[in-house]
N, C-alpha and C positions, 0 to 999 in steps of 0.2 A: 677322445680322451675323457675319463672318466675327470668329474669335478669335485676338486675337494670341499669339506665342508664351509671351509670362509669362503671361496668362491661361490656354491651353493648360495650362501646365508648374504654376500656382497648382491647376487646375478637376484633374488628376491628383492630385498631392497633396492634396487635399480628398477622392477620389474614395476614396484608399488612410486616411488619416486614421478620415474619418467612417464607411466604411461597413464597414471592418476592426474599427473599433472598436467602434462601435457592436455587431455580431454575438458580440463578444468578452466585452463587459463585460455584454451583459446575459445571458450563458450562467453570468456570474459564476467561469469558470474561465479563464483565462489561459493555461492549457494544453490547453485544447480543442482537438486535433488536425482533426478532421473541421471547426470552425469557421475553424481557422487554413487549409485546403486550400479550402474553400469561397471565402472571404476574397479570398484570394492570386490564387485563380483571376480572378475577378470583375476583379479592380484590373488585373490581368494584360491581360485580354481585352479590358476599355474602355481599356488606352491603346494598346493595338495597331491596335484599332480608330481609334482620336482621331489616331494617328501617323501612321496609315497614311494617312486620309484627307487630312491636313492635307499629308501630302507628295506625294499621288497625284491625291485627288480634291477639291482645295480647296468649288470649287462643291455639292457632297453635304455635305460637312461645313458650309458655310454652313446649306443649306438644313435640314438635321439639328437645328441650333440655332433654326428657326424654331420663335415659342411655339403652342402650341394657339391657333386661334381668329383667327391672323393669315394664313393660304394661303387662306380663300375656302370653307373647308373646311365639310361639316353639323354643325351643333347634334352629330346622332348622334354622331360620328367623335371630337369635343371630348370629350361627357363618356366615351365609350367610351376615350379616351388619361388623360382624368385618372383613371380609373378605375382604368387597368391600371398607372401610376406609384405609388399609393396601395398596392396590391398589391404589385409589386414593394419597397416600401419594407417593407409587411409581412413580406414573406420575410424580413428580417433582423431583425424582431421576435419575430415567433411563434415559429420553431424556436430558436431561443435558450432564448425564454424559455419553452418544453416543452423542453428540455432540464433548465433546470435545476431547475423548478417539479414534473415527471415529470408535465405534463397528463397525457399517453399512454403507453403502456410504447414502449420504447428499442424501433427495429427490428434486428436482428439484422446482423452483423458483414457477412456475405454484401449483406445489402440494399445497406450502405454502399458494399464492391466496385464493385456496380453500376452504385448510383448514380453513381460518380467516373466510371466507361467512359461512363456516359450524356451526362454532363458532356462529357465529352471530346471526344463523339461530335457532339453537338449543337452546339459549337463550328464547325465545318468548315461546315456549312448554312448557319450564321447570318453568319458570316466572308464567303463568298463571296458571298453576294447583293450585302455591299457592294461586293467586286470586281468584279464581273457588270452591276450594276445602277448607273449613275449619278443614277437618278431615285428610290433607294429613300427616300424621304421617311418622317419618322416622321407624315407626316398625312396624310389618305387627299385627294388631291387635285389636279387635273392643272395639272401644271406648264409650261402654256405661255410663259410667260417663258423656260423652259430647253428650249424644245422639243421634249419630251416625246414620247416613242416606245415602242412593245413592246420590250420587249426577251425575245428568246425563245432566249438562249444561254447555257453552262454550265449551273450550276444549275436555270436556267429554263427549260431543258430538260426538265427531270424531274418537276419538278414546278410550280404557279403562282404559291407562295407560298414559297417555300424558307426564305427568313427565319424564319417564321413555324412551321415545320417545327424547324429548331434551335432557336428558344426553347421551343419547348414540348417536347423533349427535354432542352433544358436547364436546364428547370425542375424536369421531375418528376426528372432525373438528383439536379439539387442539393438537392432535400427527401428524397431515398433517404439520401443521402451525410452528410445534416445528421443522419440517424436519425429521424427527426421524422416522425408519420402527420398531424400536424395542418398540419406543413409542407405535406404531399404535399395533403393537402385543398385547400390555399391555390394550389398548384401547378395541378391539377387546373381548380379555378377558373378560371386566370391564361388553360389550356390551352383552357375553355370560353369566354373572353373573345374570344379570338383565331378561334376558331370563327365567331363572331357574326361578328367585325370583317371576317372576309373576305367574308360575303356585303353588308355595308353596302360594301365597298371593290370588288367585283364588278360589282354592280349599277352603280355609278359608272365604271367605266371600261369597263365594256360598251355604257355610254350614250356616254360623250362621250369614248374615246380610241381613235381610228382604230388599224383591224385587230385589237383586241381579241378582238371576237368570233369571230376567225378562230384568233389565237391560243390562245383556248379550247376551240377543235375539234380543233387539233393535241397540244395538252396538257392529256389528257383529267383529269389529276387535280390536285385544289387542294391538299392536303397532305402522303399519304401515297401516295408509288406506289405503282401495283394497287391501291387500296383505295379510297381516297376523293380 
Protein backbone atom coordinates (compact mmCIF):
# COMPACT_ATOMS: atom_id res chain seq x y z
CA UNK A 1 0.00 0.00 0.00
CA UNK A 2 1.22 3.11 -1.27
CA UNK A 3 1.56 5.88 1.76
CA UNK A 4 -0.14 8.78 2.09
CA UNK A 5 1.29 12.13 2.62
CA UNK A 6 0.61 12.42 6.62
CA UNK A 7 1.58 8.99 7.00
CA UNK A 8 4.74 9.73 4.84
CA UNK A 9 5.41 13.07 6.93
CA UNK A 10 4.04 11.05 10.60
CA UNK A 11 6.62 7.38 9.34
CA UNK A 12 9.60 10.55 9.08
CA UNK A 13 9.13 12.09 12.13
CA UNK A 14 8.97 8.80 13.86
CA UNK A 15 11.99 7.86 11.83
CA UNK A 16 14.03 11.24 13.35
CA UNK A 17 12.09 10.76 17.02
CA UNK A 18 12.78 7.12 17.68
CA UNK A 19 15.88 6.32 16.23
CA UNK A 20 17.74 9.72 17.05
CA UNK A 21 16.78 9.14 20.26
CA UNK A 22 16.94 6.04 21.06
CA UNK A 23 21.01 6.04 20.01
CA UNK A 24 21.20 9.10 22.31
CA UNK A 25 19.60 8.14 25.46
CA UNK A 26 21.10 4.91 25.76
CA UNK A 27 24.77 6.36 25.21
CA UNK A 28 23.41 8.35 28.28
CA UNK A 29 25.14 11.46 26.97
CA UNK A 30 23.27 14.02 25.23
CA UNK A 31 26.06 15.50 23.79
CA UNK A 32 27.50 12.68 22.04
CA UNK A 33 28.82 14.22 18.96
CA UNK A 34 29.74 11.04 16.93
CA UNK A 35 25.99 9.68 17.93
CA UNK A 36 24.30 13.12 17.10
CA UNK A 37 26.35 12.80 13.18
CA UNK A 38 25.40 9.12 13.02
CA UNK A 39 21.80 10.12 13.98
CA UNK A 40 21.19 12.94 11.65
CA UNK A 41 22.77 11.24 8.91
CA UNK A 42 20.44 8.15 9.13
CA UNK A 43 17.10 10.43 9.36
CA UNK A 44 18.64 12.50 6.68
CA UNK A 45 19.12 9.65 4.21
CA UNK A 46 15.75 7.76 4.69
CA UNK A 47 13.75 10.82 4.04
CA UNK A 48 15.56 11.73 0.90
CA UNK A 49 15.28 8.38 0.12
CA UNK A 50 11.15 8.23 1.14
CA UNK A 51 10.97 11.88 -0.80
CA UNK A 52 12.47 11.01 -3.47
CA UNK A 53 10.67 8.05 -4.26
CA UNK A 54 7.33 9.29 -3.32
CA UNK A 55 7.82 12.16 -5.88
CA UNK A 56 9.68 10.16 -8.60
CA UNK A 57 9.09 6.51 -8.27
CA UNK A 58 5.71 6.10 -6.55
CA UNK A 59 5.42 2.27 -7.81
CA UNK A 60 9.05 1.41 -5.88
CA UNK A 61 8.17 3.08 -2.88
CA UNK A 62 4.72 1.10 -2.86
CA UNK A 63 6.47 -2.04 -3.49
CA UNK A 64 9.44 -0.96 -0.67
CA UNK A 65 6.50 -1.00 1.78
CA UNK A 66 5.64 -4.45 0.82
CA UNK A 67 5.80 -6.73 4.33
CA UNK A 68 8.19 -9.90 4.21
CA UNK A 69 6.41 -12.90 3.36
CA UNK A 70 3.57 -11.07 1.18
CA UNK A 71 5.61 -10.90 -2.78
CA UNK A 72 5.81 -14.89 -3.17
CA UNK A 73 9.05 -14.63 -1.84
CA UNK A 74 11.37 -18.10 -0.14
CA UNK A 75 11.05 -18.99 3.52
CA UNK A 76 15.12 -18.19 3.03
CA UNK A 77 14.71 -14.50 1.76
CA UNK A 78 11.92 -13.83 4.86
CA UNK A 79 13.93 -14.96 7.72
CA UNK A 80 17.31 -13.57 6.00
CA UNK A 81 15.06 -9.70 5.96
CA UNK A 82 13.95 -10.31 9.35
CA UNK A 83 17.19 -11.02 10.31
CA UNK A 84 19.08 -8.09 8.79
CA UNK A 85 16.11 -5.58 10.32
CA UNK A 86 16.79 -7.01 13.87
CA UNK A 87 20.39 -6.17 13.20
CA UNK A 88 19.94 -2.98 12.00
CA UNK A 89 17.93 -2.10 15.00
CA UNK A 90 20.88 -3.40 16.93
CA UNK A 91 23.15 -0.85 15.43
CA UNK A 92 21.54 1.56 17.56
CA UNK A 93 21.65 -0.53 20.52
CA UNK A 94 25.10 -1.85 20.93
CA UNK A 95 27.40 1.12 20.16
CA UNK A 96 25.55 3.25 22.39
CA UNK A 97 25.49 1.20 24.91
CA UNK A 98 29.70 0.26 24.55
CA UNK A 99 29.87 3.63 24.52
CA UNK A 100 28.83 4.33 27.47
CA UNK A 101 29.19 0.80 29.49
CA UNK A 102 33.26 0.96 27.84
CA UNK A 103 32.37 -2.95 26.67
CA UNK A 104 35.51 -2.28 24.30
CA UNK A 105 38.17 0.49 24.50
CA UNK A 106 37.11 3.66 22.46
CA UNK A 107 38.61 3.50 18.64
CA UNK A 108 40.74 6.12 18.09
CA UNK A 109 39.80 9.76 16.69
CA UNK A 110 41.29 8.90 13.11
CA UNK A 111 38.99 5.65 13.00
CA UNK A 112 36.13 8.01 13.57
CA UNK A 113 37.44 10.38 10.48
CA UNK A 114 37.04 7.50 8.53
CA UNK A 115 34.41 6.10 9.42
CA UNK A 116 32.14 9.58 8.52
CA UNK A 117 34.08 9.45 4.66
CA UNK A 118 32.79 5.75 4.65
CA UNK A 119 29.43 6.84 5.58
CA UNK A 120 29.48 9.41 3.02
CA UNK A 121 30.79 7.23 0.75
CA UNK A 122 28.55 4.56 0.98
CA UNK A 123 25.72 6.86 0.54
CA UNK A 124 25.99 7.46 -3.33
CA UNK A 125 25.84 3.37 -4.16
CA UNK A 126 22.95 2.86 -2.01
CA UNK A 127 21.12 6.26 -3.32
CA UNK A 128 21.46 5.39 -6.91
CA UNK A 129 20.35 1.94 -7.19
CA UNK A 130 17.05 3.45 -6.16
CA UNK A 131 17.46 5.99 -8.96
CA UNK A 132 18.75 3.32 -11.42
CA UNK A 133 16.60 0.60 -10.50
CA UNK A 134 12.74 0.74 -10.32
CA UNK A 135 12.47 -2.99 -9.35
CA UNK A 136 14.83 -2.64 -6.35
CA UNK A 137 12.50 -4.39 -3.93
CA UNK A 138 13.39 -4.93 -0.45
CA UNK A 139 12.43 -8.78 -1.02
CA UNK A 140 14.20 -10.93 -3.15
CA UNK A 141 11.46 -11.76 -5.72
CA UNK A 142 10.26 -11.32 -9.35
CA UNK A 143 8.08 -8.76 -9.82
CA UNK A 144 6.00 -9.64 -12.74
CA UNK A 145 3.07 -7.68 -12.02
CA UNK A 146 5.46 -4.64 -12.59
CA UNK A 147 7.18 -6.33 -15.40
CA UNK A 148 10.30 -6.72 -14.21
CA UNK A 149 13.56 -6.51 -16.33
CA UNK A 150 17.57 -6.33 -15.95
CA UNK A 151 18.39 -3.56 -15.45
CA UNK A 152 22.00 -3.26 -16.42
CA UNK A 153 22.73 0.84 -16.35
CA UNK A 154 24.54 3.34 -13.97
CA UNK A 155 25.32 1.67 -11.16
CA UNK A 156 24.61 -1.60 -12.50
CA UNK A 157 26.94 -1.25 -14.59
CA UNK A 158 29.63 -1.74 -12.22
CA UNK A 159 28.73 -3.81 -10.30
CA UNK A 160 25.47 -6.43 -9.66
CA UNK A 161 24.44 -5.59 -6.35
CA UNK A 162 25.37 -1.81 -5.92
CA UNK A 163 22.79 -1.32 -3.08
CA UNK A 164 24.24 -3.90 -1.39
CA UNK A 165 27.88 -2.50 -1.94
CA UNK A 166 26.79 0.94 -0.12
CA UNK A 167 25.27 -0.56 2.83
CA UNK A 168 27.76 -2.58 3.63
CA UNK A 169 30.22 0.42 3.35
CA UNK A 170 27.90 2.15 5.17
CA UNK A 171 27.71 0.03 7.88
CA UNK A 172 31.25 -0.62 8.72
CA UNK A 173 31.60 3.35 7.91
CA UNK A 174 28.87 4.04 10.78
CA UNK A 175 30.44 1.53 13.66
CA UNK A 176 34.09 3.35 12.69
CA UNK A 177 32.31 6.74 13.27
CA UNK A 178 30.26 5.51 16.46
CA UNK A 179 34.00 4.50 17.96
CA UNK A 180 32.56 1.19 18.83
CA UNK A 181 34.64 -2.45 17.87
CA UNK A 182 31.55 -4.24 19.05
CA UNK A 183 29.61 -1.91 16.58
CA UNK A 184 31.91 -2.91 13.86
CA UNK A 185 31.39 -6.68 14.83
CA UNK A 186 27.74 -6.24 14.38
CA UNK A 187 28.56 -4.37 11.11
CA UNK A 188 30.59 -7.00 9.80
CA UNK A 189 27.77 -9.30 10.52
CA UNK A 190 25.08 -7.22 8.84
CA UNK A 191 28.12 -7.12 5.70
CA UNK A 192 28.26 -11.19 6.12
CA UNK A 193 24.28 -11.29 5.89
CA UNK A 194 24.22 -9.63 2.60
CA UNK A 195 26.86 -11.94 1.38
CA UNK A 196 24.61 -14.90 1.82
CA UNK A 197 21.57 -12.86 0.61
CA UNK A 198 23.10 -12.38 -2.82
CA UNK A 199 23.62 -15.86 -3.75
CA UNK A 200 19.88 -16.83 -2.30
CA UNK A 201 18.75 -13.53 -4.59
CA UNK A 202 21.23 -14.89 -7.57
CA UNK A 203 20.36 -18.08 -7.86
CA UNK A 204 16.55 -16.85 -8.15
CA UNK A 205 16.91 -14.54 -10.90
CA UNK A 206 19.27 -16.56 -12.88
CA UNK A 207 16.37 -19.10 -12.79
CA UNK A 208 13.47 -17.13 -13.54
CA UNK A 209 14.26 -13.56 -14.83
CA UNK A 210 15.00 -13.41 -18.57
CA UNK A 211 18.53 -12.27 -19.61
CA UNK A 212 19.91 -12.53 -16.22
CA UNK A 213 22.31 -14.92 -16.92
CA UNK A 214 23.59 -12.74 -19.67
CA UNK A 215 23.73 -10.01 -17.59
CA UNK A 216 26.05 -11.86 -15.36
CA UNK A 217 28.51 -12.52 -18.12
CA UNK A 218 28.73 -8.88 -18.88
CA UNK A 219 28.97 -7.82 -15.19
CA UNK A 220 31.43 -9.87 -14.03
CA UNK A 221 31.48 -8.77 -10.38
CA UNK A 222 28.55 -8.94 -7.48
CA UNK A 223 29.92 -6.41 -4.99
CA UNK A 224 33.32 -5.09 -5.19
CA UNK A 225 34.82 -4.10 -8.60
CA UNK A 226 37.85 -6.09 -9.59
CA UNK A 227 37.40 -8.27 -6.73
CA UNK A 228 34.67 -10.14 -6.13
Amino acid sequence: MRPTPVILALLLAGLAVFYLGLLLWLSGNWRWVEGWIFGLWFVFFASAVLLWLRSRDPALLTERFRLPGTGGESHIDVAIVIVMKLCWLAFFIVPPLDVRFAWTPRLPLWCEVCGGILLLAGSFPFFRAFTDNTFASQLVRIQTERGQHVIDTGVYGYVRHPMYLGASVAFVGGALLLGSISGLLLALALVAILVVRIFVEEKLLAHDLEGYQAYREKVRYRLVPHVW
